[in-house]
PDB file of N, CA, C and O in Angstrom:
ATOM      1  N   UNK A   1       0.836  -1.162   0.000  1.00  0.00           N
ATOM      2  CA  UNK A   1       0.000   0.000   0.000  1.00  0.00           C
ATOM      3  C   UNK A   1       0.885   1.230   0.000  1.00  0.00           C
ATOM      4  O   UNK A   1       1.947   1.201   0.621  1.00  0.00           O
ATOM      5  N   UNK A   2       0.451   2.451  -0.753  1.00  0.00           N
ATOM      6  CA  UNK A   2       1.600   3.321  -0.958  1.00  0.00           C
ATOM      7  C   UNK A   2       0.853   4.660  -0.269  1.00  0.00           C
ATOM      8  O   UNK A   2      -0.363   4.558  -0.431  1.00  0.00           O
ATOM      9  N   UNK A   3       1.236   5.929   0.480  1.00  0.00           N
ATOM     10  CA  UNK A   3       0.511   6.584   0.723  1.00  0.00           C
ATOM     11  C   UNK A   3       0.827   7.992  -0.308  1.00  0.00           C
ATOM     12  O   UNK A   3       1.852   8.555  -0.691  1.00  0.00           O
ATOM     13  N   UNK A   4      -0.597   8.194  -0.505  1.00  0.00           N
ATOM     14  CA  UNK A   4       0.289   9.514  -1.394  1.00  0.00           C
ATOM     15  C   UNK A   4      -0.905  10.533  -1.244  1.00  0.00           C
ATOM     16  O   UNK A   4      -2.032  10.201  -1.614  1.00  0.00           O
ATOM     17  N   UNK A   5      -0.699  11.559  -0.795  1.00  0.00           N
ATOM     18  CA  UNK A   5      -1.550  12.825  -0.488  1.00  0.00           C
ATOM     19  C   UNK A   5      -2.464  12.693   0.581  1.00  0.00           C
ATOM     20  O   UNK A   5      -3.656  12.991   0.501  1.00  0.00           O
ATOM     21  N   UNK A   6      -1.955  12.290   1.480  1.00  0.00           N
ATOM     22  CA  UNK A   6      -2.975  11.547   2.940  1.00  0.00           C
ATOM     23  C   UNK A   6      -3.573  10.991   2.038  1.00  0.00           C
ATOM     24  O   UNK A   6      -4.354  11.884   1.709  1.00  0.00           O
ATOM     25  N   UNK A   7      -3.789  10.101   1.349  1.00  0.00           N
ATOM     26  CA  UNK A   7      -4.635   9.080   0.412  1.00  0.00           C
ATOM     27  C   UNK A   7      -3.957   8.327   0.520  1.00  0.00           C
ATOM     28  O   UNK A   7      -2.759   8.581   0.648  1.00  0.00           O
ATOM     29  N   UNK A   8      -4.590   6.679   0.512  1.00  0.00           N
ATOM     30  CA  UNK A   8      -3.613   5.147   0.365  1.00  0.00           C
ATOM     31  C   UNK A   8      -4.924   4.663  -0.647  1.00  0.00           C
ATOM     32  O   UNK A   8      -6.148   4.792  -0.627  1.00  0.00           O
ATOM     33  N   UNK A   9      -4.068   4.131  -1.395  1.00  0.00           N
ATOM     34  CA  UNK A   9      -5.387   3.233  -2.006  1.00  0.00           C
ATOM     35  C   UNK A   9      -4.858   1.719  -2.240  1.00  0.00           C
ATOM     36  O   UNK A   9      -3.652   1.525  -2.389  1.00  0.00           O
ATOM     37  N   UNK A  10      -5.719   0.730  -2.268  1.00  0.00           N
ATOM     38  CA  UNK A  10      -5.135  -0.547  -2.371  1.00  0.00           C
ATOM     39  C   UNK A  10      -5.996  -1.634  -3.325  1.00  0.00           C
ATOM     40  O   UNK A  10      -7.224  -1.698  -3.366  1.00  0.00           O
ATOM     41  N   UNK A  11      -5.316  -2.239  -3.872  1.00  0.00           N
ATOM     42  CA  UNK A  11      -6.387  -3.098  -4.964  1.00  0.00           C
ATOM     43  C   UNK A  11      -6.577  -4.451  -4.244  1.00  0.00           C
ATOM     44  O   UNK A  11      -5.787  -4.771  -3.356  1.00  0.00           O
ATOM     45  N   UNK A  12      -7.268  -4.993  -4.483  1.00  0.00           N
ATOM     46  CA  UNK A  12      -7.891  -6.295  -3.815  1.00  0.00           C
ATOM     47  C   UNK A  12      -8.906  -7.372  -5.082  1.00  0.00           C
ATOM     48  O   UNK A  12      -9.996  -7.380  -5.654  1.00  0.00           O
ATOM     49  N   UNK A  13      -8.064  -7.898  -5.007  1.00  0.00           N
ATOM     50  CA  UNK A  13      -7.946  -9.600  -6.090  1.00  0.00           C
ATOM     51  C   UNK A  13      -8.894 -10.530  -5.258  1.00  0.00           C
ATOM     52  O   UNK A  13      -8.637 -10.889  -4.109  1.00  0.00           O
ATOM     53  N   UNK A  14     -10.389 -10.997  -6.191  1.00  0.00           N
ATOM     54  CA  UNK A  14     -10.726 -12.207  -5.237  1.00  0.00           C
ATOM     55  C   UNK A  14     -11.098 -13.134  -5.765  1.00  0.00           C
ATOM     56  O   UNK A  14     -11.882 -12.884  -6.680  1.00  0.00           O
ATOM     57  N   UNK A  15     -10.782 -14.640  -5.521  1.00  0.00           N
ATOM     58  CA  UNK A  15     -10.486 -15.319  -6.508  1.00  0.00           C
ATOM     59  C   UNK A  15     -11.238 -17.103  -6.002  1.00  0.00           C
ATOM     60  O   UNK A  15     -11.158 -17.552  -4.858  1.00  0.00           O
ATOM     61  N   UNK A  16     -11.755 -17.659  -6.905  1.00  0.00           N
ATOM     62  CA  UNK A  16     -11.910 -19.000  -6.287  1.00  0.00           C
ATOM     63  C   UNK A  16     -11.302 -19.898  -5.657  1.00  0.00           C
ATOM     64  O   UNK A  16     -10.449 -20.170  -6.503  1.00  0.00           O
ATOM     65  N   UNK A  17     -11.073 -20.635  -4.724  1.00  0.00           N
ATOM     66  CA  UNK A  17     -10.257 -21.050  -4.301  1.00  0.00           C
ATOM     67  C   UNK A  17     -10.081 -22.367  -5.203  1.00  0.00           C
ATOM     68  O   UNK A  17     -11.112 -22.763  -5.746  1.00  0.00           O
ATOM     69  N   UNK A  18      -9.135 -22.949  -5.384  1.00  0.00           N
ATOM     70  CA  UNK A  18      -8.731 -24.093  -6.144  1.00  0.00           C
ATOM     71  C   UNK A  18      -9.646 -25.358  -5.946  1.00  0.00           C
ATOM     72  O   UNK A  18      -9.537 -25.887  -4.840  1.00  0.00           O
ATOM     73  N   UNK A  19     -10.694 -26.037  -6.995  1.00  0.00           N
ATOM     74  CA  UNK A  19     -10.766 -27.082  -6.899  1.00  0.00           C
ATOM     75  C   UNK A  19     -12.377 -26.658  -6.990  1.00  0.00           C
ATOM     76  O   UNK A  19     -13.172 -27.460  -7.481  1.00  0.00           O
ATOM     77  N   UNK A  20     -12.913 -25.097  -6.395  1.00  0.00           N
ATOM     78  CA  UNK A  20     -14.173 -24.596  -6.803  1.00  0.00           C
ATOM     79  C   UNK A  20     -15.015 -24.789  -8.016  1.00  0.00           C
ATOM     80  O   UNK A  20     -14.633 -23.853  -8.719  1.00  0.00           O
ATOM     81  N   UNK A  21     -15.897 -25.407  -8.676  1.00  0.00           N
ATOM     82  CA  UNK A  21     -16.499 -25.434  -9.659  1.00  0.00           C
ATOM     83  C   UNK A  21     -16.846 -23.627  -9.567  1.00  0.00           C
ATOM     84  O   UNK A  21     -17.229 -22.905  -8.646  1.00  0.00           O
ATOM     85  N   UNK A  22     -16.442 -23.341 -11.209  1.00  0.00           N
ATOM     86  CA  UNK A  22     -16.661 -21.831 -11.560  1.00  0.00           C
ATOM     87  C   UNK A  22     -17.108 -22.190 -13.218  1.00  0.00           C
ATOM     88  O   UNK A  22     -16.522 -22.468 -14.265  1.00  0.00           O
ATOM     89  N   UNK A  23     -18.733 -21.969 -12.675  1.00  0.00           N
ATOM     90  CA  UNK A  23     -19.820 -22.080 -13.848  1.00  0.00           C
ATOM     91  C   UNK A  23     -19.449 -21.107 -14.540  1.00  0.00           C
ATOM     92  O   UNK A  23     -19.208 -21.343 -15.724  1.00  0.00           O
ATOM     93  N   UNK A  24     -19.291 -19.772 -14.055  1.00  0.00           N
ATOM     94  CA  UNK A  24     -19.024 -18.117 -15.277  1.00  0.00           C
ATOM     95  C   UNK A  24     -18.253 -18.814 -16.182  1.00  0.00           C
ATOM     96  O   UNK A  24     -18.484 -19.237 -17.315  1.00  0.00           O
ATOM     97  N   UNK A  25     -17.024 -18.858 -15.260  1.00  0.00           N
ATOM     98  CA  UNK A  25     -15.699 -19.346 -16.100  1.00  0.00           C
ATOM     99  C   UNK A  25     -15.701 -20.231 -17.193  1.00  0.00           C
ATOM    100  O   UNK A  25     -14.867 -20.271 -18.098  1.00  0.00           O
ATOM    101  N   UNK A  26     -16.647 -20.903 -17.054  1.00  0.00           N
ATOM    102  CA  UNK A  26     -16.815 -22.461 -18.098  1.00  0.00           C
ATOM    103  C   UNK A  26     -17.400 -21.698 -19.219  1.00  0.00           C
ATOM    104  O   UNK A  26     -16.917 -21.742 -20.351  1.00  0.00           O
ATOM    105  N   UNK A  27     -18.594 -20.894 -18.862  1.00  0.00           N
ATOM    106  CA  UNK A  27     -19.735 -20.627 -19.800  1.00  0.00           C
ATOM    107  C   UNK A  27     -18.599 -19.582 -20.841  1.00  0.00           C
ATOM    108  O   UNK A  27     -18.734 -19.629 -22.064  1.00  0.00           O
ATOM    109  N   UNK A  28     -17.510 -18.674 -20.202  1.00  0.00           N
ATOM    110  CA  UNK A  28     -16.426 -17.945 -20.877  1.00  0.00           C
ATOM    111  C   UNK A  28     -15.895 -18.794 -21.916  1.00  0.00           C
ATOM    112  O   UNK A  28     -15.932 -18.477 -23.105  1.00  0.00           O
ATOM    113  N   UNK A  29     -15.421 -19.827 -21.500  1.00  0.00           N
ATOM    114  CA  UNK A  29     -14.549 -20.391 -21.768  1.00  0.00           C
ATOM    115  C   UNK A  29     -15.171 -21.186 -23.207  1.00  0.00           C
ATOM    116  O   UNK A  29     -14.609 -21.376 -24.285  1.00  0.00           O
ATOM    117  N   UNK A  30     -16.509 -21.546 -22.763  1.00  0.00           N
ATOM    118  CA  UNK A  30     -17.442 -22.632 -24.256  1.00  0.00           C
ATOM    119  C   UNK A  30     -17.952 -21.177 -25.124  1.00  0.00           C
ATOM    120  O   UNK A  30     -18.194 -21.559 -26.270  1.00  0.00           O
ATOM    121  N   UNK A  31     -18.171 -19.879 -25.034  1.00  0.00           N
ATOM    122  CA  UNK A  31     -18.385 -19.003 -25.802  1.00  0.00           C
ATOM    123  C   UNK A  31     -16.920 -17.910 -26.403  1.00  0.00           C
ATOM    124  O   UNK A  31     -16.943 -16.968 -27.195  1.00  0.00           O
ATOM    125  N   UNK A  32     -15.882 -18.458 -25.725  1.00  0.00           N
ATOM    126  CA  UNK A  32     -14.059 -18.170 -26.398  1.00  0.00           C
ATOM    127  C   UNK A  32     -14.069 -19.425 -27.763  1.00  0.00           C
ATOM    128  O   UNK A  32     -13.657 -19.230 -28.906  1.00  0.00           O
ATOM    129  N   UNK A  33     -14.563 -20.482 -27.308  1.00  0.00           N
ATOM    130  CA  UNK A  33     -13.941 -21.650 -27.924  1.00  0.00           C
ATOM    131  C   UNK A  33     -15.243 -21.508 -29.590  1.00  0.00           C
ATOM    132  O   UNK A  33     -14.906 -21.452 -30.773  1.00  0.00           O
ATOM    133  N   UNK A  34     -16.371 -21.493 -29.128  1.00  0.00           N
ATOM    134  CA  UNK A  34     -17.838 -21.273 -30.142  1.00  0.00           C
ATOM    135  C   UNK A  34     -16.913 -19.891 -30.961  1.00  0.00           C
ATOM    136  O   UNK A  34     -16.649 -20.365 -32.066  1.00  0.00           O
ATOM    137  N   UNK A  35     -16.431 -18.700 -30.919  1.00  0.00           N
ATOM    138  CA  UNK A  35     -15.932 -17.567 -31.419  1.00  0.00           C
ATOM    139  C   UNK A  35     -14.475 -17.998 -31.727  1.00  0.00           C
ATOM    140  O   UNK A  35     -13.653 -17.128 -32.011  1.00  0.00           O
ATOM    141  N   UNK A  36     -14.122 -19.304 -31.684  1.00  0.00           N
ATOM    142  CA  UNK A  36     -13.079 -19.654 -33.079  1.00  0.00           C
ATOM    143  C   UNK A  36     -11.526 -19.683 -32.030  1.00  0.00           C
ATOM    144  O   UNK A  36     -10.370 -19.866 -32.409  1.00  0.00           O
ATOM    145  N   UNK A  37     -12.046 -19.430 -30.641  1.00  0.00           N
ATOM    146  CA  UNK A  37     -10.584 -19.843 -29.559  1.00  0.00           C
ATOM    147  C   UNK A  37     -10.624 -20.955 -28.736  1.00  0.00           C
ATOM    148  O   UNK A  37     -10.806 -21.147 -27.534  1.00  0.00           O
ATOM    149  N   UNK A  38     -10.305 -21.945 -30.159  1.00  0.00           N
ATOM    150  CA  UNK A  38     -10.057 -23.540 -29.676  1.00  0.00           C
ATOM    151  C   UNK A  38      -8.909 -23.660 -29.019  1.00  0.00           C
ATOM    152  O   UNK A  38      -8.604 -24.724 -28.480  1.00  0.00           O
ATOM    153  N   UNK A  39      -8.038 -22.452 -28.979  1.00  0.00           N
ATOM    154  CA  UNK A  39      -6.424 -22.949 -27.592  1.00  0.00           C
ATOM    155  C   UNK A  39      -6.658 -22.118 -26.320  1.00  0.00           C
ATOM    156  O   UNK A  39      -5.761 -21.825 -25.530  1.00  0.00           O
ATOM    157  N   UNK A  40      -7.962 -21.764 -26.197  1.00  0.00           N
ATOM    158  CA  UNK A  40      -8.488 -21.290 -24.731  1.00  0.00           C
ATOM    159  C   UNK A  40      -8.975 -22.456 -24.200  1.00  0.00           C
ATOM    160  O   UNK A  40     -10.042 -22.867 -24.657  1.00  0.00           O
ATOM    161  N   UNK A  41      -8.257 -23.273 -23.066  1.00  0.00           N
ATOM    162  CA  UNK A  41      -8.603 -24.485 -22.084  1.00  0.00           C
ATOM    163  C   UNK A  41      -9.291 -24.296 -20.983  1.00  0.00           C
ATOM    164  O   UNK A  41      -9.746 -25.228 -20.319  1.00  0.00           O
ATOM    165  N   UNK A  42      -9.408 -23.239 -20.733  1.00  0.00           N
ATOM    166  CA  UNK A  42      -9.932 -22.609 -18.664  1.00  0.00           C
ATOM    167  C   UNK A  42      -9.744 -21.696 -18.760  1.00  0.00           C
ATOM    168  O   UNK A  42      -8.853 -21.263 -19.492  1.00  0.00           O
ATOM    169  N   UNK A  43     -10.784 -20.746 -17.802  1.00  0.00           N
ATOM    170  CA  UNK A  43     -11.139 -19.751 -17.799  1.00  0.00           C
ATOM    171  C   UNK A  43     -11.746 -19.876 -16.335  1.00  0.00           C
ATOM    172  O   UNK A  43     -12.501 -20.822 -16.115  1.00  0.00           O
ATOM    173  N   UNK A  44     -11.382 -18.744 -15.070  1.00  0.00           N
ATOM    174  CA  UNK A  44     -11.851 -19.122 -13.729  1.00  0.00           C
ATOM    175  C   UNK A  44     -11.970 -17.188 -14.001  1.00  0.00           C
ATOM    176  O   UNK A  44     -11.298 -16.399 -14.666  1.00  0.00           O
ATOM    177  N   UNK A  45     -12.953 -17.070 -13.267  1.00  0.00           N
ATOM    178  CA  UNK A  45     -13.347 -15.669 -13.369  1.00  0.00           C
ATOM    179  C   UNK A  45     -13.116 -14.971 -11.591  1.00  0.00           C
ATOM    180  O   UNK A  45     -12.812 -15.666 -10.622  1.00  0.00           O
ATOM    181  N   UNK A  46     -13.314 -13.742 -11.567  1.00  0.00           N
ATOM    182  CA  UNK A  46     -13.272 -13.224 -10.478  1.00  0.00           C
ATOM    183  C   UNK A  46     -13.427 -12.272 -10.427  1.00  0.00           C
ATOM    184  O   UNK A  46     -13.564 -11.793 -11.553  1.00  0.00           O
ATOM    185  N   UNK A  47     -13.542 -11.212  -9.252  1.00  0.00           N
ATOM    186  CA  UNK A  47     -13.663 -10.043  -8.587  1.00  0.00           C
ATOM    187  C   UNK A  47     -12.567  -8.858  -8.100  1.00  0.00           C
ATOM    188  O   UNK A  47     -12.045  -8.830  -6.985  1.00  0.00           O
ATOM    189  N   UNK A  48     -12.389  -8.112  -8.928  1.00  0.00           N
ATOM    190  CA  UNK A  48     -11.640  -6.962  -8.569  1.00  0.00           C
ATOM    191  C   UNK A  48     -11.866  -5.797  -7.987  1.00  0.00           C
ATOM    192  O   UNK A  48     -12.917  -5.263  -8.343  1.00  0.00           O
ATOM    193  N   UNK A  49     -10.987  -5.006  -6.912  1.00  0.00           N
ATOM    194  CA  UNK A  49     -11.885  -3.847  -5.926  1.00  0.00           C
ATOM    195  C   UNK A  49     -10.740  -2.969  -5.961  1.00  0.00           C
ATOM    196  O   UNK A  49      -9.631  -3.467  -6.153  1.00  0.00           O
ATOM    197  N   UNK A  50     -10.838  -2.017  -5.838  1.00  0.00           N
ATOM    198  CA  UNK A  50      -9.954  -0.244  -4.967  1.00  0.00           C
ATOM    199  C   UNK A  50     -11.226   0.314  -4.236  1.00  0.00           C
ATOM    200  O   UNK A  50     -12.434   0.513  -4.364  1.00  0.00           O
ATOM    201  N   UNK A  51      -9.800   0.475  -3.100  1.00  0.00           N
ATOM    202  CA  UNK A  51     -10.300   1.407  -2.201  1.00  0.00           C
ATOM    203  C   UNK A  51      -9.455   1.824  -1.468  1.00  0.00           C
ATOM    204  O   UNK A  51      -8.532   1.301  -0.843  1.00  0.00           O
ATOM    205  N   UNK A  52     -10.115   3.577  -1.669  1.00  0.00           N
ATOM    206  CA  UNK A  52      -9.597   4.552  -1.089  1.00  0.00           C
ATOM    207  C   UNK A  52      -9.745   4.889   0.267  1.00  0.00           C
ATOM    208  O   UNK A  52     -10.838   4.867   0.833  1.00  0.00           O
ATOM    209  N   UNK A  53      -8.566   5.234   0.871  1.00  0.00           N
ATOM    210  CA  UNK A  53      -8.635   5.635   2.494  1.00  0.00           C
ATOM    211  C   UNK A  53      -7.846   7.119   2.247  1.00  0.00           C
ATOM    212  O   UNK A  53      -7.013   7.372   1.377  1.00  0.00           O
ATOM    213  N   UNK A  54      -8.476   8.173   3.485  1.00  0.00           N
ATOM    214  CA  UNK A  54      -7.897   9.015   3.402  1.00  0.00           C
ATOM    215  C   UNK A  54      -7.038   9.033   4.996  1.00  0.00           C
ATOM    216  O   UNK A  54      -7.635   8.889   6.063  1.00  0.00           O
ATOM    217  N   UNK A  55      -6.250   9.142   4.931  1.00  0.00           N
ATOM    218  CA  UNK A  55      -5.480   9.231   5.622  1.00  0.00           C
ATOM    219  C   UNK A  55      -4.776   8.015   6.385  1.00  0.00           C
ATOM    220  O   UNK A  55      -4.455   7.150   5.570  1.00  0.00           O
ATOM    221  N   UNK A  56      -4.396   7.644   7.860  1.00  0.00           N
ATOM    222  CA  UNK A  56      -4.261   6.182   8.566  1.00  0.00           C
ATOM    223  C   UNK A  56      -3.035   5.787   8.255  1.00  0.00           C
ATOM    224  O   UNK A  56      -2.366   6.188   7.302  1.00  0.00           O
ATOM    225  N   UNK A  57      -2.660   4.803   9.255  1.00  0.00           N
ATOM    226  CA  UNK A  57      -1.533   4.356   9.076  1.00  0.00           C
ATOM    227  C   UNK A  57      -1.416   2.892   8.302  1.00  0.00           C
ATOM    228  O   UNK A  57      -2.118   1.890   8.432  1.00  0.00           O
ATOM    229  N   UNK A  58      -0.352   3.123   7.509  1.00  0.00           N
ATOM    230  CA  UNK A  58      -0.202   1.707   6.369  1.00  0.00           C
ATOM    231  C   UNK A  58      -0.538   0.205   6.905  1.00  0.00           C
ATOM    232  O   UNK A  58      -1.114  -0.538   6.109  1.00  0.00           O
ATOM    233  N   UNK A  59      -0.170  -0.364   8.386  1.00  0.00           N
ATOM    234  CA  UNK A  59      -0.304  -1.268   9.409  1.00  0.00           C
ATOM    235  C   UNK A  59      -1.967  -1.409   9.533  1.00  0.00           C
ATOM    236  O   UNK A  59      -2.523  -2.452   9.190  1.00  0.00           O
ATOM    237  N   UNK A  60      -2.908   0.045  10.197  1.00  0.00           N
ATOM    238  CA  UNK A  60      -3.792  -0.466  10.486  1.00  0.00           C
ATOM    239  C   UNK A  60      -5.103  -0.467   9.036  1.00  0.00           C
ATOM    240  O   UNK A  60      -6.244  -0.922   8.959  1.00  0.00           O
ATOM    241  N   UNK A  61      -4.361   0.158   8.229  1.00  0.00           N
ATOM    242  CA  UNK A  61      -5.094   0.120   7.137  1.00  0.00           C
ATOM    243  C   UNK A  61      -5.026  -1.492   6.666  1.00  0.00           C
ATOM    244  O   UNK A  61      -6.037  -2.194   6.651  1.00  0.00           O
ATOM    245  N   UNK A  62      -3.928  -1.896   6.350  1.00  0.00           N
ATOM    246  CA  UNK A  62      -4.096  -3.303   5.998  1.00  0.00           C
ATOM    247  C   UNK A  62      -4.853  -4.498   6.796  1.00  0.00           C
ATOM    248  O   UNK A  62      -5.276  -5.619   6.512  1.00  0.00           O
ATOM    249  N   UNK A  63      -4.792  -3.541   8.114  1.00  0.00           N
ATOM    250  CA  UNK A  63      -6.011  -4.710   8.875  1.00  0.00           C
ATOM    251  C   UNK A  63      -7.365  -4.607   8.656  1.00  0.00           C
ATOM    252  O   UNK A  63      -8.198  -5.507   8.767  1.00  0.00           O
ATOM    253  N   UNK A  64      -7.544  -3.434   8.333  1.00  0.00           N
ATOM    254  CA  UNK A  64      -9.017  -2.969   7.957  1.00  0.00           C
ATOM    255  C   UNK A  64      -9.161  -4.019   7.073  1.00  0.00           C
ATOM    256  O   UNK A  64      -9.510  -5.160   7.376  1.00  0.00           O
ATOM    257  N   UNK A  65      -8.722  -3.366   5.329  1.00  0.00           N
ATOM    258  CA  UNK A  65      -8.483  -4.195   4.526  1.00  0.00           C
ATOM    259  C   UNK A  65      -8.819  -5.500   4.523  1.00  0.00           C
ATOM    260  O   UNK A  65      -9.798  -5.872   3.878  1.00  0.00           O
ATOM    261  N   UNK A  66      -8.033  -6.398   5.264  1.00  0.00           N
ATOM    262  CA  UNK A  66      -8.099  -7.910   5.711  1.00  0.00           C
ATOM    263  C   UNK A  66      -9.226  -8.254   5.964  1.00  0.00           C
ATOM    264  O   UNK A  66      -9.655  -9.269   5.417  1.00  0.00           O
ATOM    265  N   UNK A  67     -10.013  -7.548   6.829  1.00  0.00           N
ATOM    266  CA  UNK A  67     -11.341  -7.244   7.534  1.00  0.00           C
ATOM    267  C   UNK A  67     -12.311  -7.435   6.698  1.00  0.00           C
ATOM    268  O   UNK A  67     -13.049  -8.409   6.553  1.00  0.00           O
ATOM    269  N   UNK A  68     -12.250  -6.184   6.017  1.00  0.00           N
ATOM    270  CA  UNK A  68     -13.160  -6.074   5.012  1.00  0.00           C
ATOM    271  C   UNK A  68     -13.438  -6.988   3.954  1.00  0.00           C
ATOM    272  O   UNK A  68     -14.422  -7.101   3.223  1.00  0.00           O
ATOM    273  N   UNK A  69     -12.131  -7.754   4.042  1.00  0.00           N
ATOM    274  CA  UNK A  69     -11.477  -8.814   2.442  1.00  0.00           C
ATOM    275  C   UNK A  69     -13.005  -9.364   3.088  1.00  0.00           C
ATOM    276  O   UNK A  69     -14.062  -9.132   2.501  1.00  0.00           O
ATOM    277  N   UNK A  70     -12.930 -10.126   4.387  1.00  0.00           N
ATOM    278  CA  UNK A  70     -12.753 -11.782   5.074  1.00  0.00           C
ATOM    279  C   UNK A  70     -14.149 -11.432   5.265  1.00  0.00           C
ATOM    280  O   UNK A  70     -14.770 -12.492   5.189  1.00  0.00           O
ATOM    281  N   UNK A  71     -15.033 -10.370   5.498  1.00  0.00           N
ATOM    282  CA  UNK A  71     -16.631  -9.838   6.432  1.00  0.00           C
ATOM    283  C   UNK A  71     -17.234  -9.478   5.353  1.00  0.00           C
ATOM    284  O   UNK A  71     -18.425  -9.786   5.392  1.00  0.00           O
ATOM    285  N   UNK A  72     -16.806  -8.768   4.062  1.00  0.00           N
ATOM    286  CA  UNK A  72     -17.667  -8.232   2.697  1.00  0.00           C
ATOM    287  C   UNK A  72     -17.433  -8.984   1.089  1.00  0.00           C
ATOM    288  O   UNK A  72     -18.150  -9.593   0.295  1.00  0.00           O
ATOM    289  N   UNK A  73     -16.250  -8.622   1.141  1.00  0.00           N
ATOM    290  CA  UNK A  73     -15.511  -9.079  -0.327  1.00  0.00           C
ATOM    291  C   UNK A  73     -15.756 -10.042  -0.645  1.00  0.00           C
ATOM    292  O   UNK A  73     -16.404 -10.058  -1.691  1.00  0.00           O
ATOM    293  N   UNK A  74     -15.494 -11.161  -0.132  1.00  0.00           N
ATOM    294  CA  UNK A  74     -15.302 -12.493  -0.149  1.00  0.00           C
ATOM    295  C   UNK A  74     -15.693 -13.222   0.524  1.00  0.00           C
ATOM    296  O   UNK A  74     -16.094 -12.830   1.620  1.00  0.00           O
ATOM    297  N   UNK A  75     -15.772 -14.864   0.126  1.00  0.00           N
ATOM    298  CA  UNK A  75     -16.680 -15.717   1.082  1.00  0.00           C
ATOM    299  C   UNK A  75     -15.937 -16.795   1.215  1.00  0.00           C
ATOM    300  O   UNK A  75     -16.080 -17.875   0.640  1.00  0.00           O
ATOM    301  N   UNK A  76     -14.944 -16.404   2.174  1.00  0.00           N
ATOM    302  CA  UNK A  76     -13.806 -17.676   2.767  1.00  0.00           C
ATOM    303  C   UNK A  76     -14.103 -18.928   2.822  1.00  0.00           C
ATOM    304  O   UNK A  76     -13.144 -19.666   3.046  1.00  0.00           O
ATOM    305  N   UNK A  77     -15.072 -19.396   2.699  1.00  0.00           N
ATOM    306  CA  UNK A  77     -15.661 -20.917   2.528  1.00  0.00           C
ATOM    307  C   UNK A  77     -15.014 -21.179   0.978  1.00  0.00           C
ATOM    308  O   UNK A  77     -14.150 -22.052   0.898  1.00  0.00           O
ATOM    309  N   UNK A  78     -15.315 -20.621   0.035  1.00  0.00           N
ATOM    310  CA  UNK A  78     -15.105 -20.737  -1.942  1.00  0.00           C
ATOM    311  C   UNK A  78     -13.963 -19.656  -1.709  1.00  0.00           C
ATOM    312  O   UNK A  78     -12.948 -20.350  -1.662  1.00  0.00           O
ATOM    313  N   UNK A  79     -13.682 -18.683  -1.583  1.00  0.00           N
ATOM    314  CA  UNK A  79     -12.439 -17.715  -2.464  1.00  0.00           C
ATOM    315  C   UNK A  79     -11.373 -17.173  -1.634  1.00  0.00           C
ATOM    316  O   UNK A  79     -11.651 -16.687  -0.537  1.00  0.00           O
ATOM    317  N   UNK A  80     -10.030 -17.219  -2.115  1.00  0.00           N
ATOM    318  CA  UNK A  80      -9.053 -16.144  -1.563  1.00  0.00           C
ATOM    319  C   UNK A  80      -9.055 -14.906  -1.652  1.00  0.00           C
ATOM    320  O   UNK A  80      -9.692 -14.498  -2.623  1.00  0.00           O
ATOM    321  N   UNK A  81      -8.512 -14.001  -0.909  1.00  0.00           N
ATOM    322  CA  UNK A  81      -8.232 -12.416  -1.729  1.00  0.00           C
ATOM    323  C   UNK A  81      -6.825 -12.357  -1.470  1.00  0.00           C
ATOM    324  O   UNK A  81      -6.133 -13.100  -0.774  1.00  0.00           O
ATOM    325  N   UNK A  82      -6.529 -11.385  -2.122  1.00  0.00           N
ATOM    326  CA  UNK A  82      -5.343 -11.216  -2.334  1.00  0.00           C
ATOM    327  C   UNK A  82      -5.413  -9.437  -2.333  1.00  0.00           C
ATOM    328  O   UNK A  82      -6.174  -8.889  -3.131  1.00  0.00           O
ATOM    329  N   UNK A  83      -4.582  -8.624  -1.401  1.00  0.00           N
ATOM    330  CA  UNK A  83      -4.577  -7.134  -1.363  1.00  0.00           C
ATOM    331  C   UNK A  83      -3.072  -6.597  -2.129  1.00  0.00           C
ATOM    332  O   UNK A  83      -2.136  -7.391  -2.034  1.00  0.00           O
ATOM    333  N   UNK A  84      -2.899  -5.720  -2.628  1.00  0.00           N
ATOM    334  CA  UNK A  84      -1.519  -5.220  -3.624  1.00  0.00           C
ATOM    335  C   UNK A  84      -1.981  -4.246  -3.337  1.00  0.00           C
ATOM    336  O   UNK A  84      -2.981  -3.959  -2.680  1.00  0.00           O
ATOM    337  N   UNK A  85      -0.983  -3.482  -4.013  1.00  0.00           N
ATOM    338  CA  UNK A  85      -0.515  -2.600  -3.925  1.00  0.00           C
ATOM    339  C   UNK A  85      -1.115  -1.337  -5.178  1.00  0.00           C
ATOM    340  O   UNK A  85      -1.807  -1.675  -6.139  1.00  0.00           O
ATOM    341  N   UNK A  86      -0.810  -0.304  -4.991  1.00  0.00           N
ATOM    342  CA  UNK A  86      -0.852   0.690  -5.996  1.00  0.00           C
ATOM    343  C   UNK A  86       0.121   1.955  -6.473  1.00  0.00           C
ATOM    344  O   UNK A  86       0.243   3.032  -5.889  1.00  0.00           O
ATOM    345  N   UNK A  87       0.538   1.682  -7.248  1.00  0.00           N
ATOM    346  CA  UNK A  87       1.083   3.026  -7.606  1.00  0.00           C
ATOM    347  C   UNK A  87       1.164   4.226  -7.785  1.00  0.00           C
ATOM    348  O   UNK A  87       2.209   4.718  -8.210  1.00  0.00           O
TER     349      UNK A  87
END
């Protein structure tokens, strides 16, 4: 997380966890292959987020973050998240 103008912002990746049946992904994947992309094999889809904080410290922001991943974002039973960074 980078802070820049009392602003931090952070991107957040959320993703199926391995071994999840991911219907989107399939249905992607048989309408890539129907549109002539027979070397597209899998396709697992997912959820991308930013969010902005104004101000806070880099430590308790990432706990928020975590928080937020594990209570809103995502549904720890099926998916990981993953938080990065921004430039």
């Amino acid at each position: 997380m980078k802070r820049c103008d009392g602003r931090m912002k952070v991107k957040i990746i959320v993703k199926l966890k391995p071994g999840v049946l991911d219907p989107q992904g399939q249905a992607i994947q048989r309408s890539l292959n129907t549109m002539g992309h027979s070397e597209v094999i899998g396709v697992r889809q997912g959820k991308y987020f930013e969010i902005e904080f104004n101000g806070g410290e880099s430590g308790t922001i990432r706990e928020t973050v975590r928080e937020i991943c594990e209570e809103i974002l995502s549904n720890p039973l099926i998916e990981n998240f993953e938080i990065q960074e921004i430039s």
